[in-house]
mmCIF file of the N, C-alpha and C atoms, coordinates in Angstrom:
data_MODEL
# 
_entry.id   MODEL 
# 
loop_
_atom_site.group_PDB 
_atom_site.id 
_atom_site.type_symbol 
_atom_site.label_atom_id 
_atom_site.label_alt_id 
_atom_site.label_comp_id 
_atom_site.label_asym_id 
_atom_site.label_entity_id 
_atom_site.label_seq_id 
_atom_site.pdbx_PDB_ins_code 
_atom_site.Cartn_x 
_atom_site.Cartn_y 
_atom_site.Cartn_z 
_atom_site.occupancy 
_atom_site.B_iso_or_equiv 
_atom_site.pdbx_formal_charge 
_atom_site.auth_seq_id 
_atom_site.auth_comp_id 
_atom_site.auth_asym_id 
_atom_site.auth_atom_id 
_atom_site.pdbx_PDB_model_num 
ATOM 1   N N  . UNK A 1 1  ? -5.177  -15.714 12.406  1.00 0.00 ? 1  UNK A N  1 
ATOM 2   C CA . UNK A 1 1  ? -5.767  -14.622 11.648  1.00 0.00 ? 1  UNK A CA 1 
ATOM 3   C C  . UNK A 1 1  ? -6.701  -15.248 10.616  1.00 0.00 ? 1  UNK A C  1 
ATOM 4   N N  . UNK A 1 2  ? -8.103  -14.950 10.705  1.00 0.00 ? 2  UNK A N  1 
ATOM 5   C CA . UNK A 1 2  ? -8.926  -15.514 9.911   1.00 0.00 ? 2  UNK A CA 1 
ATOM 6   C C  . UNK A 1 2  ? -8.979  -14.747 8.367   1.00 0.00 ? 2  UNK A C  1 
ATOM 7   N N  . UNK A 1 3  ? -9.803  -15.035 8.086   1.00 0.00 ? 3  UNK A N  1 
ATOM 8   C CA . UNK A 1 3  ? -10.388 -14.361 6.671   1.00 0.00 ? 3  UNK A CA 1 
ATOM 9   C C  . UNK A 1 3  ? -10.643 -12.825 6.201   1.00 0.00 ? 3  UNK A C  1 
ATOM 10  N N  . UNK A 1 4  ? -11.043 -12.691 7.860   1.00 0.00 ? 4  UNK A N  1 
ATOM 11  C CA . UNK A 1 4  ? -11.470 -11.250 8.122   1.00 0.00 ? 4  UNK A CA 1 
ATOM 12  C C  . UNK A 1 4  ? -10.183 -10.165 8.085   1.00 0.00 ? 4  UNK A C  1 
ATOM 13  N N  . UNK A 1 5  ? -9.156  -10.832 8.783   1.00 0.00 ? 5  UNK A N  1 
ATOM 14  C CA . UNK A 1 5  ? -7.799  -9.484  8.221   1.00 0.00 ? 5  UNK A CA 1 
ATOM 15  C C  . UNK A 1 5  ? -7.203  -10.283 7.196   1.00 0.00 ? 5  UNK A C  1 
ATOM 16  N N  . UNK A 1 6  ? -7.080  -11.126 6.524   1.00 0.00 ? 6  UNK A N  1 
ATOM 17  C CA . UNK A 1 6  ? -6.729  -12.101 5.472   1.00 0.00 ? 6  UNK A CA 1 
ATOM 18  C C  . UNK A 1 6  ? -6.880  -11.011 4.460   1.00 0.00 ? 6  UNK A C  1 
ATOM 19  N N  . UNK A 1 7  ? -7.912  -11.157 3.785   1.00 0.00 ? 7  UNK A N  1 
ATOM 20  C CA . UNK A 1 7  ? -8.316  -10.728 2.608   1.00 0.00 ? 7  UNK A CA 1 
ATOM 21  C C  . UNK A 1 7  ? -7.956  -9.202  2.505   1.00 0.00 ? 7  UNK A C  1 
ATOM 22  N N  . UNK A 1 8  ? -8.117  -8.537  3.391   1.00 0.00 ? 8  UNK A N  1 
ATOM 23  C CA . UNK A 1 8  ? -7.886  -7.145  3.519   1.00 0.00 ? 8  UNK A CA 1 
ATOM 24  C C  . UNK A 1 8  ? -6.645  -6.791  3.044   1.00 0.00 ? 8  UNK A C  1 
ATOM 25  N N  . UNK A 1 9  ? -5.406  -7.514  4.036   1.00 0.00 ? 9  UNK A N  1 
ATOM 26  C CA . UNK A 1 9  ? -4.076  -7.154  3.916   1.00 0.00 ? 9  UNK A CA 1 
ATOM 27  C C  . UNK A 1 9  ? -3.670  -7.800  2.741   1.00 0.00 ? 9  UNK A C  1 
ATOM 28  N N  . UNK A 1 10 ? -4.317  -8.921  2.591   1.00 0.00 ? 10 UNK A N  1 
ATOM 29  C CA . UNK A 1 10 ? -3.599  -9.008  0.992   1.00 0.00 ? 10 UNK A CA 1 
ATOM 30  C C  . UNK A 1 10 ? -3.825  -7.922  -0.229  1.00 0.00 ? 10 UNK A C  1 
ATOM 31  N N  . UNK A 1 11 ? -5.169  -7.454  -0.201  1.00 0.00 ? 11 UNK A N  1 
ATOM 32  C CA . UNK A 1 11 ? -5.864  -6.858  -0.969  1.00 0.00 ? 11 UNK A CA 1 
ATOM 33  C C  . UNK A 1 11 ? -4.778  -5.267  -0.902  1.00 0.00 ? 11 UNK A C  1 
ATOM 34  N N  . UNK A 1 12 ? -4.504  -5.104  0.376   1.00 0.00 ? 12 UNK A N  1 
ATOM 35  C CA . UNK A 1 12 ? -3.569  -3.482  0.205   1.00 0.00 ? 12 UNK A CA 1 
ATOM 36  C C  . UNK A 1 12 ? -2.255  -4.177  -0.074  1.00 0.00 ? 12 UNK A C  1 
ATOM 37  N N  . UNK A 1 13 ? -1.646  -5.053  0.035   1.00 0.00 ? 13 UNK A N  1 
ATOM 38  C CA . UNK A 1 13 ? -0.470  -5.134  -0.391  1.00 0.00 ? 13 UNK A CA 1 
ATOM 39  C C  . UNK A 1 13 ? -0.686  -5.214  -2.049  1.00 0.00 ? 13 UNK A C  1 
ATOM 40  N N  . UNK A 1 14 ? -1.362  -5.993  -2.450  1.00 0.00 ? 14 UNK A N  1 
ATOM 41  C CA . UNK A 1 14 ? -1.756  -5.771  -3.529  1.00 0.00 ? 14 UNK A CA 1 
ATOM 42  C C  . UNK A 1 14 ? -1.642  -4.732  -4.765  1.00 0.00 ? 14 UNK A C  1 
ATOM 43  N N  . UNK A 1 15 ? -2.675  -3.439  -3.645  1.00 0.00 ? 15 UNK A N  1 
ATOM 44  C CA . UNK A 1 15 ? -2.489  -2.669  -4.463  1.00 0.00 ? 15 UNK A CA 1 
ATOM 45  C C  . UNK A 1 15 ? -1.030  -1.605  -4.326  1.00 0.00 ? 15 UNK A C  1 
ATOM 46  N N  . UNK A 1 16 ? -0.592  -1.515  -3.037  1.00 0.00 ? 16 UNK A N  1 
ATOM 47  C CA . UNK A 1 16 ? 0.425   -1.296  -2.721  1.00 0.00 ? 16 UNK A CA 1 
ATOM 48  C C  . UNK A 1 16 ? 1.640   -1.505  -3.870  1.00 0.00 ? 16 UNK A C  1 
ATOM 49  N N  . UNK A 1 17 ? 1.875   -2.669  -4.599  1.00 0.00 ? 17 UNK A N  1 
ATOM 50  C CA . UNK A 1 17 ? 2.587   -3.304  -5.410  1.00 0.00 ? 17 UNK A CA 1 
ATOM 51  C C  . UNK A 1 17 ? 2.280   -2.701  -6.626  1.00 0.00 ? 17 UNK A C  1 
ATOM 52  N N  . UNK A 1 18 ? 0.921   -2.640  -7.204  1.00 0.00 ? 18 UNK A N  1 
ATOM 53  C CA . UNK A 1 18 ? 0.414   -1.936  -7.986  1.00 0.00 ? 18 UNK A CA 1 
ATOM 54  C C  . UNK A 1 18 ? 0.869   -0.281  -8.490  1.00 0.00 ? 18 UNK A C  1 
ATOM 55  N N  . UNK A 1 19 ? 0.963   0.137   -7.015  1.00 0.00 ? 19 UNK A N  1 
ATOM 56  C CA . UNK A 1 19 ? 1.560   1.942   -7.296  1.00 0.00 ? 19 UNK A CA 1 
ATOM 57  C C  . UNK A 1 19 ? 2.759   1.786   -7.160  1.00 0.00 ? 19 UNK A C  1 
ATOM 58  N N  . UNK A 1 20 ? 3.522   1.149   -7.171  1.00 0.00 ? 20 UNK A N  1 
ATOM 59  C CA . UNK A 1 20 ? 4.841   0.985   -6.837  1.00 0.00 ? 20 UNK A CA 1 
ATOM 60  C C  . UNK A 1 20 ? 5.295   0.838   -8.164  1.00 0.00 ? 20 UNK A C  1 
ATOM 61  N N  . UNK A 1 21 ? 4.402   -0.427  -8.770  1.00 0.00 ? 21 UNK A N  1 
ATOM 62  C CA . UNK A 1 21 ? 4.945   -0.207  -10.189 1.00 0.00 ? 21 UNK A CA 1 
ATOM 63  C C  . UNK A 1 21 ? 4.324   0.566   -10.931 1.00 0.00 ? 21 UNK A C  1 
ATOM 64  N N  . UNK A 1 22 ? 3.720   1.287   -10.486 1.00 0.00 ? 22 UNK A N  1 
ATOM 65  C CA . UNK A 1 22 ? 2.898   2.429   -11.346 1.00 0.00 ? 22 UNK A CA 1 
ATOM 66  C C  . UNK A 1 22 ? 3.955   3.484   -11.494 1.00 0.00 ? 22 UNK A C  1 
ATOM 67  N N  . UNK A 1 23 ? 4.447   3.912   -10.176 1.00 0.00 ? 23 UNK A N  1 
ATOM 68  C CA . UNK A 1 23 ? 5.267   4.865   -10.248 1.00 0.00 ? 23 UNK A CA 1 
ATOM 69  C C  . UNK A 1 23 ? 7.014   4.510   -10.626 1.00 0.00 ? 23 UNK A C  1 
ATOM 70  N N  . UNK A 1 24 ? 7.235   3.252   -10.806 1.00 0.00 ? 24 UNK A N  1 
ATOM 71  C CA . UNK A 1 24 ? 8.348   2.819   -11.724 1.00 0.00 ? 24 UNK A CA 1 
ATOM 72  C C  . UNK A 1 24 ? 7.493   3.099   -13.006 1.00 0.00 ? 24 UNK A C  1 
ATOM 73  N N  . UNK A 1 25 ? 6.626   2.575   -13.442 1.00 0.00 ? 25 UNK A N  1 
ATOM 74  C CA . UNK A 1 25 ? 6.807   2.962   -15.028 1.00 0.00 ? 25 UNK A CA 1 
ATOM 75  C C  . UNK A 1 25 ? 6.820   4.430   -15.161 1.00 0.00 ? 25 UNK A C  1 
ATOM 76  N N  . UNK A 1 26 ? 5.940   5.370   -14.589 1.00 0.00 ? 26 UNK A N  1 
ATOM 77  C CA . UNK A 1 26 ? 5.939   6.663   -14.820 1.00 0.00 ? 26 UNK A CA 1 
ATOM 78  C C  . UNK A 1 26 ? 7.704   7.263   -14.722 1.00 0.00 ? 26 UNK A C  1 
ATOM 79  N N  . UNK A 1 27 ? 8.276   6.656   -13.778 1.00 0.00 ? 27 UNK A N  1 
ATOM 80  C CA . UNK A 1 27 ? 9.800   7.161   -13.488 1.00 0.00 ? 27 UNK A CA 1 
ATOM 81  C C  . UNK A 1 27 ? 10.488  7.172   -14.778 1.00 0.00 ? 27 UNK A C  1 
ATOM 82  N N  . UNK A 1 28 ? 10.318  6.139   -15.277 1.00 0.00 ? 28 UNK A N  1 
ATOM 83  C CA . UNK A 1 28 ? 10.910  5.203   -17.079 1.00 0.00 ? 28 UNK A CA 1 
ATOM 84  C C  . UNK A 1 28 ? 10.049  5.729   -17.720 1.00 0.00 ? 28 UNK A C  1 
ATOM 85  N N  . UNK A 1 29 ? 8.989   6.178   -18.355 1.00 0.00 ? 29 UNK A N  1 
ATOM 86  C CA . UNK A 1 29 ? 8.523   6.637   -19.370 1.00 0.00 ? 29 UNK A CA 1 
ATOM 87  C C  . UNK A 1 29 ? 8.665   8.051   -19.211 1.00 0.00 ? 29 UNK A C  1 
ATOM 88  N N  . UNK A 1 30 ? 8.436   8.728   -18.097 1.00 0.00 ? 30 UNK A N  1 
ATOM 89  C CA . UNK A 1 30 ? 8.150   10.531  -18.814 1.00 0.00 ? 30 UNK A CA 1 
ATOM 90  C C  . UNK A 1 30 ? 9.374   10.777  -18.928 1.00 0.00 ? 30 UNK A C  1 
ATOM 91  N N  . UNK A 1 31 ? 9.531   11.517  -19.710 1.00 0.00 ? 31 UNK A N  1 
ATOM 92  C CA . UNK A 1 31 ? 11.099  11.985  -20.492 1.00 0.00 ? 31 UNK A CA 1 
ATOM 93  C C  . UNK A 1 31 ? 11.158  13.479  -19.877 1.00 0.00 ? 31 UNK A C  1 
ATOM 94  N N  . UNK A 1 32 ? 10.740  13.766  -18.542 1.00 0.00 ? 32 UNK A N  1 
ATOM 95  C CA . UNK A 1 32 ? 11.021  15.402  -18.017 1.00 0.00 ? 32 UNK A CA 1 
ATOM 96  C C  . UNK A 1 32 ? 10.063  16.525  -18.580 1.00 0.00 ? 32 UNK A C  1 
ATOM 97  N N  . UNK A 1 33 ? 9.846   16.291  -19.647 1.00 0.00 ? 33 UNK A N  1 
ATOM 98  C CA . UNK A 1 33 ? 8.647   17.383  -19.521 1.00 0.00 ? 33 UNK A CA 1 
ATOM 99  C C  . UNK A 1 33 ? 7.699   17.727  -18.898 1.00 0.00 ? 33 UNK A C  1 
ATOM 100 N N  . UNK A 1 34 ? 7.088   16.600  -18.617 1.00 0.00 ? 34 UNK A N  1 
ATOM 101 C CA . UNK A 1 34 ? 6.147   16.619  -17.578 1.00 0.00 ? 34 UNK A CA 1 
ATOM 102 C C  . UNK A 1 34 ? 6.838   17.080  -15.945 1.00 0.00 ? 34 UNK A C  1 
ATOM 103 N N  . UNK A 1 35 ? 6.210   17.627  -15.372 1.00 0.00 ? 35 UNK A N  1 
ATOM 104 C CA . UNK A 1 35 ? 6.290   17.835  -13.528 1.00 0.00 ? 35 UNK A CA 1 
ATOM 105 C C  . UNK A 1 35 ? 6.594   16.609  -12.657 1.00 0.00 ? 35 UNK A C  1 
ATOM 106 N N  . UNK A 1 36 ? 6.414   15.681  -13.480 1.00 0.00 ? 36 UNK A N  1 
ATOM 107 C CA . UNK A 1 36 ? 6.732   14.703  -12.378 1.00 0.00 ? 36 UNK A CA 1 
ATOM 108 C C  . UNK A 1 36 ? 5.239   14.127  -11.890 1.00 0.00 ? 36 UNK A C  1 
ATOM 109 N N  . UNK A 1 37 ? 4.346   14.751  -12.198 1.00 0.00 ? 37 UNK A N  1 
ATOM 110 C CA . UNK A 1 37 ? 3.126   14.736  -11.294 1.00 0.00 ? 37 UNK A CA 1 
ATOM 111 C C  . UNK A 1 37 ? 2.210   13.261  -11.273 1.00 0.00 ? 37 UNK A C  1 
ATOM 112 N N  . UNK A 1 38 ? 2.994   12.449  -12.359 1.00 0.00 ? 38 UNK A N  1 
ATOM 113 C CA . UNK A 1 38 ? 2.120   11.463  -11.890 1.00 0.00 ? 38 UNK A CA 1 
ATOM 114 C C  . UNK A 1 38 ? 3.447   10.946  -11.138 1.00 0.00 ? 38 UNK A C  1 
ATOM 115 N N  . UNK A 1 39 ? 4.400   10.584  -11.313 1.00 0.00 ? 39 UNK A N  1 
ATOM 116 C CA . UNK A 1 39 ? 5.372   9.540   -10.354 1.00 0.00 ? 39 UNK A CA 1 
ATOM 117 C C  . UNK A 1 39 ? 5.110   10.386  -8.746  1.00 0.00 ? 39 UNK A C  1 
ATOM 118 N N  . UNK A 1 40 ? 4.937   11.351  -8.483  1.00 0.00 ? 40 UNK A N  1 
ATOM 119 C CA . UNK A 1 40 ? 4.139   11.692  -7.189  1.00 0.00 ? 40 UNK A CA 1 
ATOM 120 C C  . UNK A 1 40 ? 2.994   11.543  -7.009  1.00 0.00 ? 40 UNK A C  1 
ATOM 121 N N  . UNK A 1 41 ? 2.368   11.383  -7.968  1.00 0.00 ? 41 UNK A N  1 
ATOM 122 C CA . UNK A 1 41 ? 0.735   11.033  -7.620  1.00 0.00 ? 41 UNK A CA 1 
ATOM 123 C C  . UNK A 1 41 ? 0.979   9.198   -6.926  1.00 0.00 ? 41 UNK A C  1 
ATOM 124 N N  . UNK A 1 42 ? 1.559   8.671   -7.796  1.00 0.00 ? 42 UNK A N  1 
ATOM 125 C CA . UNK A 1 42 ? 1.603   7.340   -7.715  1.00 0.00 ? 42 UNK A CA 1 
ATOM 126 C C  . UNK A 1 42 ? 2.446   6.953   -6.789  1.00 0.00 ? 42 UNK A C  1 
ATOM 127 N N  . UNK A 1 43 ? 3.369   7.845   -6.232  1.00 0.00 ? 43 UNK A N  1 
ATOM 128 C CA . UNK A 1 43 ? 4.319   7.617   -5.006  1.00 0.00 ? 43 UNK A CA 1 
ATOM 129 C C  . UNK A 1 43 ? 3.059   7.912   -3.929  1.00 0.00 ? 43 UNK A C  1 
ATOM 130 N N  . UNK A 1 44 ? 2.087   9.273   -3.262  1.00 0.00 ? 44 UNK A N  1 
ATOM 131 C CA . UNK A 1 44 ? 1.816   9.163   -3.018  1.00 0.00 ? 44 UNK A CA 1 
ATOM 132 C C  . UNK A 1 44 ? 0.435   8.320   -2.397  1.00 0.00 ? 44 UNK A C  1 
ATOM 133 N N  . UNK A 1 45 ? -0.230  7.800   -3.372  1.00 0.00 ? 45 UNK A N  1 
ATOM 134 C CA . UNK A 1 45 ? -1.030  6.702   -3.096  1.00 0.00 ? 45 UNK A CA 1 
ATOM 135 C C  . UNK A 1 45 ? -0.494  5.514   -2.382  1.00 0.00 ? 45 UNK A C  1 
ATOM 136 N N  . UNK A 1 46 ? 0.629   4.976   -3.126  1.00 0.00 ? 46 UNK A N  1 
ATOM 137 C CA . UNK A 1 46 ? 1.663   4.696   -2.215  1.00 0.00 ? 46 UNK A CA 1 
ATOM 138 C C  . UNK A 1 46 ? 1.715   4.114   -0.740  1.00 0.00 ? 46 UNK A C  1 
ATOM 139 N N  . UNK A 1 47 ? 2.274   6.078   -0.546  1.00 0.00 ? 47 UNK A N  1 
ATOM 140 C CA . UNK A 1 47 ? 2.620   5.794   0.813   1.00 0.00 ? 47 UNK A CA 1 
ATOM 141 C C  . UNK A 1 47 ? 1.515   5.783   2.457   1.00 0.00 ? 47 UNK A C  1 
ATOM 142 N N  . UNK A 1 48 ? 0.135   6.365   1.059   1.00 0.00 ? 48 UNK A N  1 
ATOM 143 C CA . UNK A 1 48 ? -1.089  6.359   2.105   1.00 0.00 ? 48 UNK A CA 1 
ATOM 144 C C  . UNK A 1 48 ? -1.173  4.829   2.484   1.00 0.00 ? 48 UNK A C  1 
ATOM 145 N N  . UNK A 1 49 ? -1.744  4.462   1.074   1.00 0.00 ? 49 UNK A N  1 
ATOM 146 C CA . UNK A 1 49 ? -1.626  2.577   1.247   1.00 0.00 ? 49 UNK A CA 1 
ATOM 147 C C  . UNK A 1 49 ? -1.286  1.910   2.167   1.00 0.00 ? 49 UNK A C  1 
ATOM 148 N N  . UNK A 1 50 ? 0.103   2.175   2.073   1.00 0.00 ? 50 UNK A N  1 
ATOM 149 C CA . UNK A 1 50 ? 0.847   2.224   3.419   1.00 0.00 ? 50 UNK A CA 1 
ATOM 150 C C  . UNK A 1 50 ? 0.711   1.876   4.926   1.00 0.00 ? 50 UNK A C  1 
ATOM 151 N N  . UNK A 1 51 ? 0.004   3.329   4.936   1.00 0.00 ? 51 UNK A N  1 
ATOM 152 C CA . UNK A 1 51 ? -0.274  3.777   6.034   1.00 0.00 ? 51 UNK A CA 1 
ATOM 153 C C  . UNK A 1 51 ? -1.730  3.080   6.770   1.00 0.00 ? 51 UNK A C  1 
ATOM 154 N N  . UNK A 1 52 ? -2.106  3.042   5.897   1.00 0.00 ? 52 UNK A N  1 
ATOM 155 C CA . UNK A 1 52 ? -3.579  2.240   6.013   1.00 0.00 ? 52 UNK A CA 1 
ATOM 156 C C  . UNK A 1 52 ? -3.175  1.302   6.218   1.00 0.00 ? 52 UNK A C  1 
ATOM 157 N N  . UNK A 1 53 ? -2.133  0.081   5.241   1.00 0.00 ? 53 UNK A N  1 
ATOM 158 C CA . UNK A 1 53 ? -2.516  -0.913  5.634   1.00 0.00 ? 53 UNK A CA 1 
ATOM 159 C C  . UNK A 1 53 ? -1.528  -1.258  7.493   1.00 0.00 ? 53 UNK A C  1 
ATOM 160 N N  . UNK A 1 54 ? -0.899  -0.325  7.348   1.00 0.00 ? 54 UNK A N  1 
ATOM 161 C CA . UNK A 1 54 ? -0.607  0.153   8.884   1.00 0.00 ? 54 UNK A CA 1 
ATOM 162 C C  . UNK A 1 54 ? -0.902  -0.029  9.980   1.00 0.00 ? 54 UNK A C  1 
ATOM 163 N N  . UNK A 1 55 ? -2.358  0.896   9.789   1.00 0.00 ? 55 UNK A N  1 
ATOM 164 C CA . UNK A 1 55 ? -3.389  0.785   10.886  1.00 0.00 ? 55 UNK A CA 1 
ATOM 165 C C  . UNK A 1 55 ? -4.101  0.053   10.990  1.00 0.00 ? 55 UNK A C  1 
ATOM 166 N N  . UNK A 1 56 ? -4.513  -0.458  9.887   1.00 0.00 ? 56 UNK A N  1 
ATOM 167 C CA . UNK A 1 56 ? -5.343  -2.138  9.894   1.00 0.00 ? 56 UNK A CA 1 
ATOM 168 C C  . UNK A 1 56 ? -4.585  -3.096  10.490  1.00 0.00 ? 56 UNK A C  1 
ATOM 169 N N  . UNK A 1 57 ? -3.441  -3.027  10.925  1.00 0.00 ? 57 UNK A N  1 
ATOM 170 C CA . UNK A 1 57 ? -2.647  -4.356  11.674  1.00 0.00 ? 57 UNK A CA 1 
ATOM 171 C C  . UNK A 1 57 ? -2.688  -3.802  13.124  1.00 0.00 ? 57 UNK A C  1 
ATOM 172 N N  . UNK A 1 58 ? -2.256  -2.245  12.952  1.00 0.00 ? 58 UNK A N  1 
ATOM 173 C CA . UNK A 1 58 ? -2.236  -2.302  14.451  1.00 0.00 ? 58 UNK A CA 1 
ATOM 174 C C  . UNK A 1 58 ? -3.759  -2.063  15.161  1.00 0.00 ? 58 UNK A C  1 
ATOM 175 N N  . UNK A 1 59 ? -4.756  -1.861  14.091  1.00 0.00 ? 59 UNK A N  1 
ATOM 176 C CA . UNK A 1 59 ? -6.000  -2.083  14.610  1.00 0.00 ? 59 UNK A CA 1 
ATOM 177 C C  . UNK A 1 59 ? -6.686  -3.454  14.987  1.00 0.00 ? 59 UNK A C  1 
ATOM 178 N N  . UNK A 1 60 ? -6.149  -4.615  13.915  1.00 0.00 ? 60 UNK A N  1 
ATOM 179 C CA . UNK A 1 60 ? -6.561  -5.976  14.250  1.00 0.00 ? 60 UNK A CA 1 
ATOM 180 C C  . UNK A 1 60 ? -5.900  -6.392  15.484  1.00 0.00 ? 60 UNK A C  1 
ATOM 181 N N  . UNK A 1 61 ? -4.744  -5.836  16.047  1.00 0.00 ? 61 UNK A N  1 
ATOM 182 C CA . UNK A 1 61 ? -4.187  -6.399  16.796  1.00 0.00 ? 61 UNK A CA 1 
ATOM 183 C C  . UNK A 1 61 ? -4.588  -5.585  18.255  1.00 0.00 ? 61 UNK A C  1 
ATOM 184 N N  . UNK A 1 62 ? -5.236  -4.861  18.414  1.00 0.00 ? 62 UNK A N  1 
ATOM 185 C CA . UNK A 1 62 ? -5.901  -4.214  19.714  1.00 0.00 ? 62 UNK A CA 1 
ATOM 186 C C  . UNK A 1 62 ? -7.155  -4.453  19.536  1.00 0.00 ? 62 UNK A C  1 
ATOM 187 N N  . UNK A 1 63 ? -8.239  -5.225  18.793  1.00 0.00 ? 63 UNK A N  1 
ATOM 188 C CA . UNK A 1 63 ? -9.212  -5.360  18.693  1.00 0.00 ? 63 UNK A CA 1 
ATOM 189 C C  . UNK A 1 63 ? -9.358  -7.204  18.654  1.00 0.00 ? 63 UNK A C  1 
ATOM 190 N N  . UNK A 1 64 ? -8.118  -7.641  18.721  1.00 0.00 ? 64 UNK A N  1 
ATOM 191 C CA . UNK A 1 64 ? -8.300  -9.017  18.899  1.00 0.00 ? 64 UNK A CA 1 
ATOM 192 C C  . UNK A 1 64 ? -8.130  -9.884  17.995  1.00 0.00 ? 64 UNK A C  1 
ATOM 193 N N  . UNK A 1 65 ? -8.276  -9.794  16.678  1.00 0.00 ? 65 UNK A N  1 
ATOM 194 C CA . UNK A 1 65 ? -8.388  -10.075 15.338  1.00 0.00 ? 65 UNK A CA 1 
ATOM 195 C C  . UNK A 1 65 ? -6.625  -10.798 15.449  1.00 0.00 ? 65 UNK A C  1 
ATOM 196 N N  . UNK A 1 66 ? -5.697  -9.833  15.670  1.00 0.00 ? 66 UNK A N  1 
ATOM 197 C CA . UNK A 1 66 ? -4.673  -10.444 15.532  1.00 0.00 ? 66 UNK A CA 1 
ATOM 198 C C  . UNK A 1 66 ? -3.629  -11.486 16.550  1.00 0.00 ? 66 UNK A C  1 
ATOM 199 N N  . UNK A 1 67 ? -3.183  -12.432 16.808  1.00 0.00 ? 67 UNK A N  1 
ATOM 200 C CA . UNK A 1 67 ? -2.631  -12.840 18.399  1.00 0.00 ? 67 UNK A CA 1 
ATOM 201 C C  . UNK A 1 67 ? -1.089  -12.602 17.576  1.00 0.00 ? 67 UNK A C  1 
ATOM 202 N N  . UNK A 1 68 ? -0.174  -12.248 18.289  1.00 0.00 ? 68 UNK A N  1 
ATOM 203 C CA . UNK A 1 68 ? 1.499   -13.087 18.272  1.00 0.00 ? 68 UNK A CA 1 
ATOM 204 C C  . UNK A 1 68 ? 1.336   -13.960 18.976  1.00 0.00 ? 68 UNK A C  1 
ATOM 205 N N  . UNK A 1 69 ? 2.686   -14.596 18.174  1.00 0.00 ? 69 UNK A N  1 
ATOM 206 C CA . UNK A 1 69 ? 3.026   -15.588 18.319  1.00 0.00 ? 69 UNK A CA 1 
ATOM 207 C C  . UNK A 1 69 ? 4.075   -16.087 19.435  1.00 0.00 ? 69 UNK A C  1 
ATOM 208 N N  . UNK A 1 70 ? 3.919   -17.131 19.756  1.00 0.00 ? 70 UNK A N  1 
ATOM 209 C CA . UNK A 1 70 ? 5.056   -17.199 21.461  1.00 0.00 ? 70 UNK A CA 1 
ATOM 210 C C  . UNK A 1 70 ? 5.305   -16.469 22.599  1.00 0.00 ? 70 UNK A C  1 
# 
């Protein structure tokens, strides 16, 4: 795997990690008044992230980009 899915998948795990702790701090700071609406905002970005970085593997890997191994 070169550079070309390299940088990518690091880059969504990245941010992946990012909303994760986004939506831990929001979990620990709002004290209930609020809706909740950012620890779902930030869950959902999330789980798109996710999803994307998802399809970017199973896209590198039908387009050639990716080999297994053995």
């Amino acid at each position: 795997m070169d550079i070309i899915m390299k940088l990518p998948v690091l880059l969504l795990l990245i941010f992946i990690i990012g909303a994760l702790a986004r939506g831990m701090y929001c979990l620990a700071k709002d004290d209930g008044s609020q809706t909740g609406e950012r620890l779902v905002k930030a869950l959902t970005i999330r789980i798109a992230l996710s999803f994307l970085l998802f399809g970017l593997l199973i896209g590198g890997y039908l387009l050639g980009f990716i080999q297994p191994h053995g």
